[in-house]
VMD Tcl script that builds the backbone (N, CA, C; Angstrom):
set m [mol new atoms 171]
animate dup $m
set s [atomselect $m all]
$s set {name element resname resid chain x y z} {
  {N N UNK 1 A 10.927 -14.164 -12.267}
  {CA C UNK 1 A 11.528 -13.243 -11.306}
  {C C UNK 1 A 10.585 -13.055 -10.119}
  {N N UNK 2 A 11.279 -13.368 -9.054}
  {CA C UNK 2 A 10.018 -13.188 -7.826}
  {C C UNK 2 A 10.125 -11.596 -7.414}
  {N N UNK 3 A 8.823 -11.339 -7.179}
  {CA C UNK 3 A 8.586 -9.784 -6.831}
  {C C UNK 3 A 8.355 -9.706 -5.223}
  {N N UNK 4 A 9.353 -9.291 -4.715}
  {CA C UNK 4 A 9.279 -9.167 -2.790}
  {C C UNK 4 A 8.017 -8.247 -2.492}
  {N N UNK 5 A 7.378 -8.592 -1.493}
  {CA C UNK 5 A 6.592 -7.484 -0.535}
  {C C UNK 5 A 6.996 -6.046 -0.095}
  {N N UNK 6 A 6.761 -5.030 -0.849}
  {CA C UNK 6 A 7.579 -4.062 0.410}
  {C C UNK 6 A 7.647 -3.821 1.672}
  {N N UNK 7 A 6.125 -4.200 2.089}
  {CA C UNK 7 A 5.888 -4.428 3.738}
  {C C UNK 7 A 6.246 -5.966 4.122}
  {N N UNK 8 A 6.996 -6.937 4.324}
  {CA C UNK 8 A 6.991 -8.432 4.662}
  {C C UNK 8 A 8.132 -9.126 4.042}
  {N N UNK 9 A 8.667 -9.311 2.278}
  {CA C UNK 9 A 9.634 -8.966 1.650}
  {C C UNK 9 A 9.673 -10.742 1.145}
  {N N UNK 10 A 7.863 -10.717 1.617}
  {CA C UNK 10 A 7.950 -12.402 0.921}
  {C C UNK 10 A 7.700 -11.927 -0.904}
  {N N UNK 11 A 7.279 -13.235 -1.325}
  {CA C UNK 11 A 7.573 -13.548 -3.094}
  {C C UNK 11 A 5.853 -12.931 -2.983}
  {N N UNK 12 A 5.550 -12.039 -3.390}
  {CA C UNK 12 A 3.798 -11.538 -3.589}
  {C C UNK 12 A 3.592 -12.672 -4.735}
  {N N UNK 13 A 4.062 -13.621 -5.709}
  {CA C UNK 13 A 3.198 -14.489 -6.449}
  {C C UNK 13 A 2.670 -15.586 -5.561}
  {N N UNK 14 A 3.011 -15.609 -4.414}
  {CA C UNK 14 A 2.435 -16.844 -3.686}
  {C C UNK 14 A 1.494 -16.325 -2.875}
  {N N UNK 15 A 1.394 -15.484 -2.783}
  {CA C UNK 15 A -0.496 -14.367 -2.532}
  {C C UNK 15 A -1.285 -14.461 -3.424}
  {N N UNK 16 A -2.419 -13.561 -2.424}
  {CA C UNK 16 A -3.094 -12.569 -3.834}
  {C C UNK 16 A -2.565 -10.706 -3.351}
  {N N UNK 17 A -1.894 -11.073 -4.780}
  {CA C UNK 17 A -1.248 -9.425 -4.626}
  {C C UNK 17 A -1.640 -8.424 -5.066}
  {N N UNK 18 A -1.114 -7.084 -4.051}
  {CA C UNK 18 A -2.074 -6.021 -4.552}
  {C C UNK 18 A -1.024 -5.002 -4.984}
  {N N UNK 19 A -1.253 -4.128 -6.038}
  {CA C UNK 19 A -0.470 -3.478 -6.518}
  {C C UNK 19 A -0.225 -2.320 -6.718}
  {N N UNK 20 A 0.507 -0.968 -5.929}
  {CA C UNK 20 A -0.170 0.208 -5.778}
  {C C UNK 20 A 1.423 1.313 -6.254}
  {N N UNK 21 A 0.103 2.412 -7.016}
  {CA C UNK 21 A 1.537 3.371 -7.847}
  {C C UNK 21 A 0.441 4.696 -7.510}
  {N N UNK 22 A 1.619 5.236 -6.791}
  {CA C UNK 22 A 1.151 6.793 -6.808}
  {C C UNK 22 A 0.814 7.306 -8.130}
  {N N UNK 23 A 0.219 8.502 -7.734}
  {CA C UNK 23 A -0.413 9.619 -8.212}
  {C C UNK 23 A 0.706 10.248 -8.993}
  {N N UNK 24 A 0.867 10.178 -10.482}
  {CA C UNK 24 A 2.094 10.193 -11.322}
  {C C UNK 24 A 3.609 10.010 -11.412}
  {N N UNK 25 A 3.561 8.700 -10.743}
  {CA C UNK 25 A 4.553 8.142 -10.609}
  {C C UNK 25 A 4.903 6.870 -11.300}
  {N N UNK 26 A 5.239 6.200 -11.726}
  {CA C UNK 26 A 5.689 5.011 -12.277}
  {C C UNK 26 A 6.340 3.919 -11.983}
  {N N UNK 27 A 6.638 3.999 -10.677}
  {CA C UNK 27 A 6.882 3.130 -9.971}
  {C C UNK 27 A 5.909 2.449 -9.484}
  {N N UNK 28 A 5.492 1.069 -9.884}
  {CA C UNK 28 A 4.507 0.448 -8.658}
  {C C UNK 28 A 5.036 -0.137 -7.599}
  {N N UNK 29 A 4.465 -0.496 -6.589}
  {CA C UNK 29 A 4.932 -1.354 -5.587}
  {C C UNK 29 A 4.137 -2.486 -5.090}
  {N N UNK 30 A 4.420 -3.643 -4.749}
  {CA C UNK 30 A 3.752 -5.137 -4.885}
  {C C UNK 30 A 3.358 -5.104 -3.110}
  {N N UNK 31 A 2.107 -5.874 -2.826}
  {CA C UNK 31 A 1.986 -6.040 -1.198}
  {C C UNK 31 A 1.678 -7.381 -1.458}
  {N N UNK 32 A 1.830 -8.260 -0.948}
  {CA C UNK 32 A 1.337 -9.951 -0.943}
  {C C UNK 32 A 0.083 -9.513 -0.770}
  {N N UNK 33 A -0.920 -8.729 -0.046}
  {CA C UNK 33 A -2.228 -8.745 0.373}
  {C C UNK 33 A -2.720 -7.753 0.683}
  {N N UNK 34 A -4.315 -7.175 0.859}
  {CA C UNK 34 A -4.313 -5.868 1.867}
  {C C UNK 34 A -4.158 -5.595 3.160}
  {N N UNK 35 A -3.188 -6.926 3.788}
  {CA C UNK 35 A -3.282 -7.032 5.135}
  {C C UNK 35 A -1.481 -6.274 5.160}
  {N N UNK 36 A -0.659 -6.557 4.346}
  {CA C UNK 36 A 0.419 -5.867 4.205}
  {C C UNK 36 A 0.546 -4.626 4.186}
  {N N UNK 37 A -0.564 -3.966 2.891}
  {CA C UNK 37 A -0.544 -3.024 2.801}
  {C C UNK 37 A -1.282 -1.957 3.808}
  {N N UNK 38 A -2.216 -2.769 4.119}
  {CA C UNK 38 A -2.562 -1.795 5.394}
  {C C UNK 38 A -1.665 -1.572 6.521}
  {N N UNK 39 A -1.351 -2.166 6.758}
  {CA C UNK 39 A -0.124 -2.543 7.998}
  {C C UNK 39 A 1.249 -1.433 7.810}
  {N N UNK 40 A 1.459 -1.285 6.181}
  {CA C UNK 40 A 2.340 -0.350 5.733}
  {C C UNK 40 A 2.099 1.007 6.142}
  {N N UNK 41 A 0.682 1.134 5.642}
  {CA C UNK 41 A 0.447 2.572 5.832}
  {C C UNK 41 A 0.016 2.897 7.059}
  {N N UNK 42 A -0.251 1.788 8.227}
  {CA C UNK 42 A -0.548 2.427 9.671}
  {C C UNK 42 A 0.844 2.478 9.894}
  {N N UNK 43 A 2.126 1.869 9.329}
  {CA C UNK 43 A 3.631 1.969 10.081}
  {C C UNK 43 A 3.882 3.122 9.748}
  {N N UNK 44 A 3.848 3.434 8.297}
  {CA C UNK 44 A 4.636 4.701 7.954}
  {C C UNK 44 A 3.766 5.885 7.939}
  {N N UNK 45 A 2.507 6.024 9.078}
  {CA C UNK 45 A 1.518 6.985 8.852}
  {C C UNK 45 A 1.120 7.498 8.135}
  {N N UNK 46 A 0.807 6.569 7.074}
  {CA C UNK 46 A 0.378 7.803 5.382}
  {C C UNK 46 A -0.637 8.534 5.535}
  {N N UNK 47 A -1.256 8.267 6.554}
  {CA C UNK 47 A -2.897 8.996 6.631}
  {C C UNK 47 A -2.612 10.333 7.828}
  {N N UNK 48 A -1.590 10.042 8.601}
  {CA C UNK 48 A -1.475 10.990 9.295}
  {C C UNK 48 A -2.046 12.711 9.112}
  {N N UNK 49 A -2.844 13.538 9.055}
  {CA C UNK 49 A -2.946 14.268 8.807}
  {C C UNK 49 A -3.932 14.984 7.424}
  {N N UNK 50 A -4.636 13.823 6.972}
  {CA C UNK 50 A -5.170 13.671 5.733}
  {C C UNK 50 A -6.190 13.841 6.082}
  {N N UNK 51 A -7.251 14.726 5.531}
  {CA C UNK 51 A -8.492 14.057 5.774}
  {C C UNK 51 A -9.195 15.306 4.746}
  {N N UNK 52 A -10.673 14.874 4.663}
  {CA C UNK 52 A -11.794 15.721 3.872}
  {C C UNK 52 A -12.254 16.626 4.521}
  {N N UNK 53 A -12.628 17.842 4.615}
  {CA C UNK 53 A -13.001 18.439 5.106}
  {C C UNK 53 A -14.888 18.700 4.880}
  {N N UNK 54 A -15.743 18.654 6.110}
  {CA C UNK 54 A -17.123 18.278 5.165}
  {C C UNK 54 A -17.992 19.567 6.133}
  {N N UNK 55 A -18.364 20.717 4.974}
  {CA C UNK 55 A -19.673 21.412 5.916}
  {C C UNK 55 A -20.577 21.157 5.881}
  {N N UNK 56 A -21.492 20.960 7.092}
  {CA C UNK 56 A -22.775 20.233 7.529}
  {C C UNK 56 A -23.276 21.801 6.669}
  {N N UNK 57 A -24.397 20.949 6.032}
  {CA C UNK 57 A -25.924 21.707 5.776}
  {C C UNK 57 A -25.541 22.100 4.181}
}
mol reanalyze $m
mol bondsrecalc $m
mol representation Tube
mol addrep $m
């Protein structure tokens, strides 16, 4: 069974694929590469608004 890209929607066995499942979820989802998956998350802004907060000293 070929497994599509979610970002690209090629066959990820003809990569090297990377494979990513939220934080208690059970769904994974396949990227042909980290060039997909990065590309995903600058499209759909996952980082938008995220960040650590760090006090100096």
């Amino acid at each position: 069974m070929a497994t599509p890209c979610v970002y690209c929607d090629s066959r990820v066995e003809r990569h090297d694929p990377v494979y990513v499942r939220d934080a208690g979820d059970d769904e994974e989802r396949a990227f042909c590469n980290y060039t997909c998956l990065a590309a995903h998350i600058d499209e759909a802004a996952l980082t938008t608004g995220a960040c650590c907060e760090w006090p100096p000293g």
